[in-house]
Each structure stands twice: as structure tokens, then as C-alpha cells.
CHARMM-style PDB file with segment names, atoms N, HN, CA, C and O in Angstrom:
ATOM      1  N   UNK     1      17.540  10.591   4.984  1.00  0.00      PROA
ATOM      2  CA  UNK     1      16.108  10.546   5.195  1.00  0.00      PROA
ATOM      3  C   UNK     1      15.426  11.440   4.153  1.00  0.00      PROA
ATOM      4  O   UNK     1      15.978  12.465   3.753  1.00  0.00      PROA
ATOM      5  N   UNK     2      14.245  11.052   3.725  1.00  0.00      PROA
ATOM      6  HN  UNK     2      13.797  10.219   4.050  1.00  0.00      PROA
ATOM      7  CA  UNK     2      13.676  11.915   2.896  1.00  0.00      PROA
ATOM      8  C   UNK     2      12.794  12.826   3.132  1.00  0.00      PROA
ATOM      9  O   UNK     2      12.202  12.552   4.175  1.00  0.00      PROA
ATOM     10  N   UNK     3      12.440  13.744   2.676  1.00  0.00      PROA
ATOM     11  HN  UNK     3      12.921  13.967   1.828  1.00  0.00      PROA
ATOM     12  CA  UNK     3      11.545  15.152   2.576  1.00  0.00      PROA
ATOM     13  C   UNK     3      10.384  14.590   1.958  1.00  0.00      PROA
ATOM     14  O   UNK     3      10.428  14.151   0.808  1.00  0.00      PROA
ATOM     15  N   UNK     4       8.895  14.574   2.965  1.00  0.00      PROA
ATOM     16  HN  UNK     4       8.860  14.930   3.899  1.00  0.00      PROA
ATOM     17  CA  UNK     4       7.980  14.225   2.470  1.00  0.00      PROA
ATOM     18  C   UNK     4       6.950  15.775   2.970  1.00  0.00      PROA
ATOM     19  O   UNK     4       6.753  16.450   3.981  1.00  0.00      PROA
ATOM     20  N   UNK     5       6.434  15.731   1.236  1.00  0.00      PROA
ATOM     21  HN  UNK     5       6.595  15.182   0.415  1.00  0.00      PROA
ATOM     22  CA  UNK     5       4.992  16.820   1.720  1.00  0.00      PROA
ATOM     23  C   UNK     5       3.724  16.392   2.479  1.00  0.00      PROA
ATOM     24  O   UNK     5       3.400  15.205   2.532  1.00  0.00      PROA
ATOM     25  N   UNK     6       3.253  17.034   2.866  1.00  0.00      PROA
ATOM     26  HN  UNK     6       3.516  17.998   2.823  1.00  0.00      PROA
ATOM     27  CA  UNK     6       1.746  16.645   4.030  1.00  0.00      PROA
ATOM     28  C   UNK     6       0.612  17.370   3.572  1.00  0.00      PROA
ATOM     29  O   UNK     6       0.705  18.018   2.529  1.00  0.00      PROA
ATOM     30  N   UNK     7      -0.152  17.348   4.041  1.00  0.00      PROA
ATOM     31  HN  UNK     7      -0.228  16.821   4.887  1.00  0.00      PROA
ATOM     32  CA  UNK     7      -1.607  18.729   3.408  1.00  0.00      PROA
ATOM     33  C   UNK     7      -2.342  17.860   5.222  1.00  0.00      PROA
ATOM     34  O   UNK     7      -2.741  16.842   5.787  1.00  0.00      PROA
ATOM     35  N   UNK     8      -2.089  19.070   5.300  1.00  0.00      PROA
ATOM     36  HN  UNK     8      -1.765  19.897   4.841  1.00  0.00      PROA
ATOM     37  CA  UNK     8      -3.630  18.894   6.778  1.00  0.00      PROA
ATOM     38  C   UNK     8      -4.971  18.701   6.357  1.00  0.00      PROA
ATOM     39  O   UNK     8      -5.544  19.596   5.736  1.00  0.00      PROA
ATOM     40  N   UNK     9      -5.659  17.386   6.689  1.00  0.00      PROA
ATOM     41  HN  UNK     9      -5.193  16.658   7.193  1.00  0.00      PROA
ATOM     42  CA  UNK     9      -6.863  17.500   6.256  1.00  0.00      PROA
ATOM     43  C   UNK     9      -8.261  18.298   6.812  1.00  0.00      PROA
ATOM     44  O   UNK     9      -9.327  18.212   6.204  1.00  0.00      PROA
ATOM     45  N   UNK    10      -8.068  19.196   8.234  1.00  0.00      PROA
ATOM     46  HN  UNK    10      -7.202  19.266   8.728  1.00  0.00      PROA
ATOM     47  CA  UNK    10      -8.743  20.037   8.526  1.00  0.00      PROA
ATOM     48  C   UNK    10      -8.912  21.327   8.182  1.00  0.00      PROA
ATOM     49  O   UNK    10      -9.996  21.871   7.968  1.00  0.00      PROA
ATOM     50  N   UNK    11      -7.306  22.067   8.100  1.00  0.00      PROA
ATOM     51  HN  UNK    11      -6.426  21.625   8.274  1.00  0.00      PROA
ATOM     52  CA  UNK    11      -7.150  23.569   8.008  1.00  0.00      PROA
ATOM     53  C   UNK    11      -6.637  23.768   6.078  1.00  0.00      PROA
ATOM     54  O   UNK    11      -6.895  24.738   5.366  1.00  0.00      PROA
ATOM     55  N   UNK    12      -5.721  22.233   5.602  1.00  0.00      PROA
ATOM     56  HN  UNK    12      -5.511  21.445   6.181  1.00  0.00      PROA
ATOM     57  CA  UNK    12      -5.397  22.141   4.219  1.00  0.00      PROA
ATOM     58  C   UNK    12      -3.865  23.148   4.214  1.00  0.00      PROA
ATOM     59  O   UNK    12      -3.326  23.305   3.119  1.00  0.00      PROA
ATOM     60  N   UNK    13      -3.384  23.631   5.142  1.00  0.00      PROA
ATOM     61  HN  UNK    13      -3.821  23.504   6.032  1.00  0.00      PROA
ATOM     62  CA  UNK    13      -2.006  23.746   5.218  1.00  0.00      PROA
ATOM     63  C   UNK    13      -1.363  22.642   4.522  1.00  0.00      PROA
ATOM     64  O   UNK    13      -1.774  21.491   4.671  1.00  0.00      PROA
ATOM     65  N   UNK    14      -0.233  22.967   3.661  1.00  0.00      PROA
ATOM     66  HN  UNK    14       0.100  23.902   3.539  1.00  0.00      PROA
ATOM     67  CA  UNK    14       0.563  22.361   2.925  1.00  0.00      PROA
ATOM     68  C   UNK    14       2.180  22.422   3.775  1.00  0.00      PROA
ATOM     69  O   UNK    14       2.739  23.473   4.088  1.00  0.00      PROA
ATOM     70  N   UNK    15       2.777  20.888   4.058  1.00  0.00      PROA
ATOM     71  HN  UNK    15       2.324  20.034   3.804  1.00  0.00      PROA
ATOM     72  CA  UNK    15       4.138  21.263   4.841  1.00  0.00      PROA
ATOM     73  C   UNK    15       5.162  20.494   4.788  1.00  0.00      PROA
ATOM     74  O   UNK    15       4.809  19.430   4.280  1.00  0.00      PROA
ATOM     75  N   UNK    16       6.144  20.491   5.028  1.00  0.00      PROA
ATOM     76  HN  UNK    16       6.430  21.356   5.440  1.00  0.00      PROA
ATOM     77  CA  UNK    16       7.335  19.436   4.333  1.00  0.00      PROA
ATOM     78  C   UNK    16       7.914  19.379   5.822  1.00  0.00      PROA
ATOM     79  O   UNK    16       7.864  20.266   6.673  1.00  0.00      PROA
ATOM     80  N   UNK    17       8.590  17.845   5.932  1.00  0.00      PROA
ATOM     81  HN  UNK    17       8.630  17.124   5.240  1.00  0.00      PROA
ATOM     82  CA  UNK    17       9.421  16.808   7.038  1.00  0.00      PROA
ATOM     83  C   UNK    17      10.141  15.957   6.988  1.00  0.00      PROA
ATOM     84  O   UNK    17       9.699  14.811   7.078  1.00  0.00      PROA
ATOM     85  N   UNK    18      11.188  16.132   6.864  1.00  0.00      PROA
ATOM     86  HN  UNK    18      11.547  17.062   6.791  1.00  0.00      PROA
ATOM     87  CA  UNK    18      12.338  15.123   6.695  1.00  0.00      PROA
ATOM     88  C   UNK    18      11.733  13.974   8.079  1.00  0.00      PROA
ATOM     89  O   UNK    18      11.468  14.177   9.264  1.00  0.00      PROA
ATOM     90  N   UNK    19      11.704  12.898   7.308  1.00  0.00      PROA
ATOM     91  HN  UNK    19      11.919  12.733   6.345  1.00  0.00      PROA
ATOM     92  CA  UNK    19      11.262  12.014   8.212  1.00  0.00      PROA
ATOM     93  C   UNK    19      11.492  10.749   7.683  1.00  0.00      PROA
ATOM     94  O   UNK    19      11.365  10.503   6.484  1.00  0.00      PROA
ATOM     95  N   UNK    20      11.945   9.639   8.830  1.00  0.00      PROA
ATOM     96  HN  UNK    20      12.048   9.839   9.804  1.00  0.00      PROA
ATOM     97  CA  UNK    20      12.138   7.957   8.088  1.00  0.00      PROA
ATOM     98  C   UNK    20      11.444   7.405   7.551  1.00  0.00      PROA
ATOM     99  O   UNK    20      10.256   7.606   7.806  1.00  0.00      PROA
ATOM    100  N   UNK    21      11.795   6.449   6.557  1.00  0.00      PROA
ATOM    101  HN  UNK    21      12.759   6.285   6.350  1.00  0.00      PROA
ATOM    102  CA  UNK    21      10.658   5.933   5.825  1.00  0.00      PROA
ATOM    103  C   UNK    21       9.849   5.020   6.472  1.00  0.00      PROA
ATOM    104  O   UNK    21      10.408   4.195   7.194  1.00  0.00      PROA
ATOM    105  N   UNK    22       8.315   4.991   6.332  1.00  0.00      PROA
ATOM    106  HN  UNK    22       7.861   5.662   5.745  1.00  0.00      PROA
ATOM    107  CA  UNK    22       7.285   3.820   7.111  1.00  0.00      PROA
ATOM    108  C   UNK    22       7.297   4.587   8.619  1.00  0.00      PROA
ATOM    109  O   UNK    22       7.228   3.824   9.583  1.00  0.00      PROA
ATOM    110  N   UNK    23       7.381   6.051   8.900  1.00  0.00      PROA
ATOM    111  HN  UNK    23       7.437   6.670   8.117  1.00  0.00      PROA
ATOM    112  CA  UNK    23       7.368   6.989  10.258  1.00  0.00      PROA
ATOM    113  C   UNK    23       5.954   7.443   9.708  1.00  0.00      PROA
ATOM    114  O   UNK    23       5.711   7.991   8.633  1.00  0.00      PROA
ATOM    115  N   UNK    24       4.918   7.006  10.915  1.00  0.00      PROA
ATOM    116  HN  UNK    24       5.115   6.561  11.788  1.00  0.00      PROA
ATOM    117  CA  UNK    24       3.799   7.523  10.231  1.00  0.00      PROA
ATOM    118  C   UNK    24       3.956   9.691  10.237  1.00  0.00      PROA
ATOM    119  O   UNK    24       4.793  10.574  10.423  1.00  0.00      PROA
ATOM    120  N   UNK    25       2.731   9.536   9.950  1.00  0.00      PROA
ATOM    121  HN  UNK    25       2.051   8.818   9.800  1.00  0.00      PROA
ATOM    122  CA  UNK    25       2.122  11.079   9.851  1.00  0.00      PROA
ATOM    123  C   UNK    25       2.479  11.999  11.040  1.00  0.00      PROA
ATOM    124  O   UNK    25       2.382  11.593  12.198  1.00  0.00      PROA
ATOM    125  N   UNK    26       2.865  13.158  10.753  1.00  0.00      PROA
ATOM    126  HN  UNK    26       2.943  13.488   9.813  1.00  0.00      PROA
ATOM    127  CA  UNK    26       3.060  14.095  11.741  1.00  0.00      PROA
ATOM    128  C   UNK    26       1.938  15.210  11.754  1.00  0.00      PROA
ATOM    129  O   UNK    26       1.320  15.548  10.744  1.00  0.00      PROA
ATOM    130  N   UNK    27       1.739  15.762  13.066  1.00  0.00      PROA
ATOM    131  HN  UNK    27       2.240  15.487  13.887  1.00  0.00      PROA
ATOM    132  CA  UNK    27       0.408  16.703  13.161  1.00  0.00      PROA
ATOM    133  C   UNK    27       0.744  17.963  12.427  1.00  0.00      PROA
ATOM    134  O   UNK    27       1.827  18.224  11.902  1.00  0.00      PROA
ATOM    135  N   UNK    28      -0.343  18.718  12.463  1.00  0.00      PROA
ATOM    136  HN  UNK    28      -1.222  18.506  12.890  1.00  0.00      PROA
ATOM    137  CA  UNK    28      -0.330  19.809  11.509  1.00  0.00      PROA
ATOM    138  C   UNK    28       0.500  20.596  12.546  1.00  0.00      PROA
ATOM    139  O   UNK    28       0.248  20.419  13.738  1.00  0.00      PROA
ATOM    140  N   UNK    29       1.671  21.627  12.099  1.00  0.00      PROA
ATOM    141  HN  UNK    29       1.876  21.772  11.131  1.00  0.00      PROA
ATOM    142  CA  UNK    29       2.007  22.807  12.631  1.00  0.00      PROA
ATOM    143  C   UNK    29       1.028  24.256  13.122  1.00  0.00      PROA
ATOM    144  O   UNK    29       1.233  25.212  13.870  1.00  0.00      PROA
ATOM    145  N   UNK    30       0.277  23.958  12.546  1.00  0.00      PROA
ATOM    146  HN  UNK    30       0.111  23.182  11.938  1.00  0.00      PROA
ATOM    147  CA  UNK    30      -0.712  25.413  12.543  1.00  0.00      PROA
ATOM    148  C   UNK    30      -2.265  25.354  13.263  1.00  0.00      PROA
ATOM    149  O   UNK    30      -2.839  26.155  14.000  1.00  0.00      PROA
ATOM    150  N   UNK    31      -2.679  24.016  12.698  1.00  0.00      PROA
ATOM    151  HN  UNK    31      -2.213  23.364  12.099  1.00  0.00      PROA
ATOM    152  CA  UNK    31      -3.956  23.654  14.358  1.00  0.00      PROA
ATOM    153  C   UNK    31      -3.683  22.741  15.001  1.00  0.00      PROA
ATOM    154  O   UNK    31      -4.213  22.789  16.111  1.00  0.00      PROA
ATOM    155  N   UNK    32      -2.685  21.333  14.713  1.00  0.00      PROA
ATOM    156  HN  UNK    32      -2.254  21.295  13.811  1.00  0.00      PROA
ATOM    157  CA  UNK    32      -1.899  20.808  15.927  1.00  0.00      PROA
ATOM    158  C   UNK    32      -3.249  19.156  15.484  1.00  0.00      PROA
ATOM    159  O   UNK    32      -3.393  18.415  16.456  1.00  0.00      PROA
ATOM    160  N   UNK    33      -3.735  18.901  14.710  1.00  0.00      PROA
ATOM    161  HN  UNK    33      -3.618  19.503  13.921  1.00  0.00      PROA
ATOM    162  CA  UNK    33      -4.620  18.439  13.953  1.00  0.00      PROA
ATOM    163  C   UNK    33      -4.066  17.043  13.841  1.00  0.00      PROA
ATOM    164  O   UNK    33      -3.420  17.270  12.818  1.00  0.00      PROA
ATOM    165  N   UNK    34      -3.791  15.659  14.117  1.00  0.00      PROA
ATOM    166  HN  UNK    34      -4.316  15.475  14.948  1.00  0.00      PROA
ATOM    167  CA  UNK    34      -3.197  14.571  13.833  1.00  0.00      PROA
ATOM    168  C   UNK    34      -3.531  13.693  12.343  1.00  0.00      PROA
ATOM    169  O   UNK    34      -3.109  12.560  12.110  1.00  0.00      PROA
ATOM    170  N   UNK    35      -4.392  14.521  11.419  1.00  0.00      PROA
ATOM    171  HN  UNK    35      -4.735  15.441  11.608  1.00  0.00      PROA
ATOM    172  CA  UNK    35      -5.150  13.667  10.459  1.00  0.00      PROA
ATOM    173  C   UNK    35      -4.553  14.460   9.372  1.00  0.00      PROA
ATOM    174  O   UNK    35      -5.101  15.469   8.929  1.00  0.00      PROA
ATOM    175  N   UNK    36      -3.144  13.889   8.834  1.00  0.00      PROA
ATOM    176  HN  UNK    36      -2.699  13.069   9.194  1.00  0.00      PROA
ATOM    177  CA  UNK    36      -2.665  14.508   7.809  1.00  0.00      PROA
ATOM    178  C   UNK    36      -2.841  13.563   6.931  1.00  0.00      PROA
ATOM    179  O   UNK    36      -3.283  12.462   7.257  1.00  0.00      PROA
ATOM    180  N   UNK    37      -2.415  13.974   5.322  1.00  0.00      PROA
ATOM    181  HN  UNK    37      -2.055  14.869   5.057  1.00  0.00      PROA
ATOM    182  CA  UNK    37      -2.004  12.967   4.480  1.00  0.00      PROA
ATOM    183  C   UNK    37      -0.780  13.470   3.668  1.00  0.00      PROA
ATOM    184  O   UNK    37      -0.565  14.655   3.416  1.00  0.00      PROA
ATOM    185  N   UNK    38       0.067  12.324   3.255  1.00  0.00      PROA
ATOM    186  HN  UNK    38      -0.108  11.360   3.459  1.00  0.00      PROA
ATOM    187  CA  UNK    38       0.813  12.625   2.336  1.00  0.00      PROA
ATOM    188  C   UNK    38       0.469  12.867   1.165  1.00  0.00      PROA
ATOM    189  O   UNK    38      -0.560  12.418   0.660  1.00  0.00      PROA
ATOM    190  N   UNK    39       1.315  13.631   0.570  1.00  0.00      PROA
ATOM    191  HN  UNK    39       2.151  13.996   0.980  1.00  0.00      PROA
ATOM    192  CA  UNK    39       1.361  14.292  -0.855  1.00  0.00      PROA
ATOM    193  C   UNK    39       2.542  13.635  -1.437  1.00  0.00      PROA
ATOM    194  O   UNK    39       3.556  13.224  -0.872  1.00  0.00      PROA
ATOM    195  N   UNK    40       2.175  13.614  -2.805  1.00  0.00      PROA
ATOM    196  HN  UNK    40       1.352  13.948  -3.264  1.00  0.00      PROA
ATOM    197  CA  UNK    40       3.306  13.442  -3.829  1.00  0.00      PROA
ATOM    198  C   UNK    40       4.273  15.017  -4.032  1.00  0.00      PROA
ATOM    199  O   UNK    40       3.589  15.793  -4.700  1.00  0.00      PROA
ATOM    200  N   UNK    41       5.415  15.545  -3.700  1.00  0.00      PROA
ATOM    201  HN  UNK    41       5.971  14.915  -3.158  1.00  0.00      PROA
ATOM    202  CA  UNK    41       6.471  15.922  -3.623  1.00  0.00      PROA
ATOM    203  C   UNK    41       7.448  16.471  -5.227  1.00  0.00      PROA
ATOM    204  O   UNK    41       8.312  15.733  -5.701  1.00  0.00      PROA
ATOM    205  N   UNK    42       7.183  17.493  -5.696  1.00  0.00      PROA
ATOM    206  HN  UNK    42       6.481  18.092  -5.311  1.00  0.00      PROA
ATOM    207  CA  UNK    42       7.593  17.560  -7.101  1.00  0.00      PROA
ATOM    208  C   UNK    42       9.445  17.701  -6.808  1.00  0.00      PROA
ATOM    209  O   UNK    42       9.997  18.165  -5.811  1.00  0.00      PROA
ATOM    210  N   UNK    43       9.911  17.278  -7.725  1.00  0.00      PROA
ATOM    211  HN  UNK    43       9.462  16.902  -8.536  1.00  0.00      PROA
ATOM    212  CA  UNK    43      11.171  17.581  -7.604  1.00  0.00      PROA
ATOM    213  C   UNK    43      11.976  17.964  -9.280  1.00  0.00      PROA
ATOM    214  O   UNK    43      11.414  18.077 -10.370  1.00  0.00      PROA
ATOM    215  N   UNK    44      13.229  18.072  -8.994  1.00  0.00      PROA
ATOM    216  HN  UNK    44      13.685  17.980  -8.109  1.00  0.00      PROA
ATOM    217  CA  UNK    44      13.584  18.690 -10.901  1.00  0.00      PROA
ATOM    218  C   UNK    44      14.718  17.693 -10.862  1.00  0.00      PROA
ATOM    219  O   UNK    44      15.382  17.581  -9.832  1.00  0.00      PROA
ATOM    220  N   UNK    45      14.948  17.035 -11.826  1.00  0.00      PROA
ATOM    221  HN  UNK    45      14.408  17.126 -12.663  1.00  0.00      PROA
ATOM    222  CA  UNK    45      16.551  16.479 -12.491  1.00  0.00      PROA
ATOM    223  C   UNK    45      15.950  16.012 -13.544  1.00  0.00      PROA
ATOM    224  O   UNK    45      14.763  15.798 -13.793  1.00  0.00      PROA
ATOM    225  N   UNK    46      17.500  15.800 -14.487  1.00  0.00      PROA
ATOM    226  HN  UNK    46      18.464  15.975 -14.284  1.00  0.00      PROA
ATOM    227  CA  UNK    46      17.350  15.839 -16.089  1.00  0.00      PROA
ATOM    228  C   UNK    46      18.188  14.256 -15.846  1.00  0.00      PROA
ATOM    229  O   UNK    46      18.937  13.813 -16.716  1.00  0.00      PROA
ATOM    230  N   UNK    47      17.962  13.626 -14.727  1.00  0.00      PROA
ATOM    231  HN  UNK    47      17.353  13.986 -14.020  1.00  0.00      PROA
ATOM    232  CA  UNK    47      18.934  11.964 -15.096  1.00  0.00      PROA
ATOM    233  C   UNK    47      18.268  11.223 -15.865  1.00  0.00      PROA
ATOM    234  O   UNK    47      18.924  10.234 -16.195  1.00  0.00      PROA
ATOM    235  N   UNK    48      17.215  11.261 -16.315  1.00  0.00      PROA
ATOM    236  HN  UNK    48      16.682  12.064 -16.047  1.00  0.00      PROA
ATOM    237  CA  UNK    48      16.387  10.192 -17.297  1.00  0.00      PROA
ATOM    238  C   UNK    48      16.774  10.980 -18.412  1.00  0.00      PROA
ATOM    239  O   UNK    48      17.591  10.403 -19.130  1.00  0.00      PROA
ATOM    240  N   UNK    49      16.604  11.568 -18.604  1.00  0.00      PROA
ATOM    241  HN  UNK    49      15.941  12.037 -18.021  1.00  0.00      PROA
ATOM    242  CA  UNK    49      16.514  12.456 -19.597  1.00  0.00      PROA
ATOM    243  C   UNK    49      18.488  12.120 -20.369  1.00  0.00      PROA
ATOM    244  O   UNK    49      18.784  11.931 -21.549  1.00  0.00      PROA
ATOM    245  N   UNK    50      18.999  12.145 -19.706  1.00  0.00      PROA
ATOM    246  HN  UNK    50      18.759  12.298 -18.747  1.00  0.00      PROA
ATOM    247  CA  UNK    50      20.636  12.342 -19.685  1.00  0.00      PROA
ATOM    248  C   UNK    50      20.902  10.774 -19.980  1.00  0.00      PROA
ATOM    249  O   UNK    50      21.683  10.465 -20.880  1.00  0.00      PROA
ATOM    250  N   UNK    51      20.092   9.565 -19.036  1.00  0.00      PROA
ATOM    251  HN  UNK    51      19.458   9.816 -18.305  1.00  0.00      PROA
ATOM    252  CA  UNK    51      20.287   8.766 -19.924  1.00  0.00      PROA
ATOM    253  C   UNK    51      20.022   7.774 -20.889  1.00  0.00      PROA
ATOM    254  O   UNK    51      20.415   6.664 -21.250  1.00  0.00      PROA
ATOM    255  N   UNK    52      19.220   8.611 -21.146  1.00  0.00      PROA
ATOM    256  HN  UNK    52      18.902   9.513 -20.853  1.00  0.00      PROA
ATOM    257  CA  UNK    52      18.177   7.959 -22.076  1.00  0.00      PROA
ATOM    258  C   UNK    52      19.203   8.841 -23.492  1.00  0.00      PROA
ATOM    259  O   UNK    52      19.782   8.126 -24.309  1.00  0.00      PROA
ATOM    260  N   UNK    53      19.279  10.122 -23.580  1.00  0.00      PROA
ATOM    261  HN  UNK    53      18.808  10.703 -22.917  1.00  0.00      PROA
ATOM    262  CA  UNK    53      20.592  10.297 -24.546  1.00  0.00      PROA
ATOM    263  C   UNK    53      21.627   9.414 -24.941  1.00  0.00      PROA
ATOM    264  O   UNK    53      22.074   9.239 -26.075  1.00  0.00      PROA
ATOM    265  N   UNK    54      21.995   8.813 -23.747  1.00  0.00      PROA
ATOM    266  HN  UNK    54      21.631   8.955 -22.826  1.00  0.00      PROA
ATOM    267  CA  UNK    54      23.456   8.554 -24.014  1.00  0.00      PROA
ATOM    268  C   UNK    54      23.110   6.734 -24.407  1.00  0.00      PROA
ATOM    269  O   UNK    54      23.845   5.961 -25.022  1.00  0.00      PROA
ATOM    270  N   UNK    55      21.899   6.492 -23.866  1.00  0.00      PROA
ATOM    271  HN  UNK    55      21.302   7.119 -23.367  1.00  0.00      PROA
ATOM    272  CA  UNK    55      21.827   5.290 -24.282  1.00  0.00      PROA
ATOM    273  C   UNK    55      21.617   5.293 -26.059  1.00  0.00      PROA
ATOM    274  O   UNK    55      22.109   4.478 -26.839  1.00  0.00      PROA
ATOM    275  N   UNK    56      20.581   6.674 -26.457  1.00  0.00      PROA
ATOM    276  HN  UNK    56      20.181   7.337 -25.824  1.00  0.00      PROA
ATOM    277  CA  UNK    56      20.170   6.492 -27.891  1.00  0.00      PROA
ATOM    278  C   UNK    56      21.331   6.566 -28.460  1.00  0.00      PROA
ATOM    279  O   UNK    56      21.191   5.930 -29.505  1.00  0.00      PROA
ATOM    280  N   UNK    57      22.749   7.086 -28.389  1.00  0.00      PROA
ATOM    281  HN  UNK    57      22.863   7.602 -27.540  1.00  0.00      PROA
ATOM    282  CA  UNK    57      23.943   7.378 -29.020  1.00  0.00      PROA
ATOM    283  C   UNK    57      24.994   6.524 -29.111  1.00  0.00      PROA
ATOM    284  O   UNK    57      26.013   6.527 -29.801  1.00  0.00      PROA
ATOM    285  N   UNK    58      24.343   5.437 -27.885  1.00  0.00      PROA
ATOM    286  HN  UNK    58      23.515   5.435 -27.325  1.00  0.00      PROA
ATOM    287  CA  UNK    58      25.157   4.101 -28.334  1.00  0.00      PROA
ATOM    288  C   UNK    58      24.491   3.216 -29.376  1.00  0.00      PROA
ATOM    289  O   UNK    58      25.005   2.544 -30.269  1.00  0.00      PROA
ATOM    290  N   UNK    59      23.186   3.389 -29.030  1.00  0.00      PROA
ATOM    291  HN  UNK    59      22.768   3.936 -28.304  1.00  0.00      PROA
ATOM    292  CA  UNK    59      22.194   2.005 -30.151  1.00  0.00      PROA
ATOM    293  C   UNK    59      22.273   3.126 -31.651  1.00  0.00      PROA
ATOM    294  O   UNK    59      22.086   2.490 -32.689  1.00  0.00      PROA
ATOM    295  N   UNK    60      22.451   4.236 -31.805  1.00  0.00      PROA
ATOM    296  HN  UNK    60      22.602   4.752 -30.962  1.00  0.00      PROA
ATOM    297  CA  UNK    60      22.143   4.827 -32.961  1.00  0.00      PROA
ATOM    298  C   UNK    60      23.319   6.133 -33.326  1.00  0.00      PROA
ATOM    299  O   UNK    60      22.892   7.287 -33.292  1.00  0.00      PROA
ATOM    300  N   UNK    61      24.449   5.942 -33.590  1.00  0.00      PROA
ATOM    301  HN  UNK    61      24.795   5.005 -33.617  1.00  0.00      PROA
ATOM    302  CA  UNK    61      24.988   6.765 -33.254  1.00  0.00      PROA
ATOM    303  C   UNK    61      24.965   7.704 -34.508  1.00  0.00      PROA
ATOM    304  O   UNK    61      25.129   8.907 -34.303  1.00  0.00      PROA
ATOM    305  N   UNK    62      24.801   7.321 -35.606  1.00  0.00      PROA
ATOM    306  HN  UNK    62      24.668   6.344 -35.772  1.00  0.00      PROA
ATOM    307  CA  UNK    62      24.670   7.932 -36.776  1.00  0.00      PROA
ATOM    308  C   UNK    62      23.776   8.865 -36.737  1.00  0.00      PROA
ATOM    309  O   UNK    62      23.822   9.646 -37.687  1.00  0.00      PROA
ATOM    310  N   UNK    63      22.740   9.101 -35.726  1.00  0.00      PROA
ATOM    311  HN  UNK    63      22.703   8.466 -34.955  1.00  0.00      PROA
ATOM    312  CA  UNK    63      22.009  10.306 -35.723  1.00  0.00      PROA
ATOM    313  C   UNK    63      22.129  11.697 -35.349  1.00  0.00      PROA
ATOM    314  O   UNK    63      21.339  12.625 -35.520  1.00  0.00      PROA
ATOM    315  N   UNK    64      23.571  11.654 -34.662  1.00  0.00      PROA
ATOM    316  HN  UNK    64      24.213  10.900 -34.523  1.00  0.00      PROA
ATOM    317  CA  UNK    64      24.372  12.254 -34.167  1.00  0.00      PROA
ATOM    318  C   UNK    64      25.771  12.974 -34.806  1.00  0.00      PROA
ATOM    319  O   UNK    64      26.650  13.733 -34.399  1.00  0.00      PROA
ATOM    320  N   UNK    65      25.522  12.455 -35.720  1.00  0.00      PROA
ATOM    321  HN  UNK    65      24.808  11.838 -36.051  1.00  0.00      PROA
ATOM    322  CA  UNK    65      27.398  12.857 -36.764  1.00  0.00      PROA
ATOM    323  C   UNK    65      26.859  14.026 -37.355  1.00  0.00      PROA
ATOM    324  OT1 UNK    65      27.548  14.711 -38.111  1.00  0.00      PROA
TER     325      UNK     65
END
């Protein structure tokens, strides 16, 4: 299941919930508020990045020697 961020739209508390996908909105923790919205969720990995390398080193490998 995934980790989705929230922002309360009354108090603007920011909060994270592992929750199923298409599970609507959960209330705010802090005024108990039912009118959240989701947020976009930053996260870190280098997999594009990794293969987008390995792809340029097959189409071009001479850039590399």
C-alpha cells in the first residue's frame, strides 16, 4: 500500500497514511476536520537516472572509452 501526503484544509496540518489506492480521504489528526486534500509526496531514487546511463552506453558507447 502506498504512503500518501494530506494537508488539512482548515488547520493546513501536513500528514502522511499508508492507505489503499481509490480509499478516499482521511480526517485531520489534530482538529478531526473531514475536508482534506491530497498532496503530491516527494520521494529520492536515481532509477531514471541509472537507466537512462546504461541505455546511452549501449546506443553510444564510444563516449565512454
Amino acid at each position: 500500500m502506498p504512503i500518501y501526503e494530506y494537508m488539512c484544509l482548515r488547520c493546513g496540518r501536513l500528514f502522511e497514511r499508508i492507505m489503499k489506492v481509490g480509499e478516499g480521504g482521511p480526517p485531520c489528526p489534530d482538529c478531526g476536520a473531514p475536508e482534506t486534500q491530497k498532496r503530491v509526496a516527494s520521494f529520492g531514487t536515481n532509477a531514471w537516472a541509472t537507466f537512462l546511463d546504461r541505455m546511452e552506453r549501449k546506443v553510444s558507447p564510444e563516449k565512454f572509452k
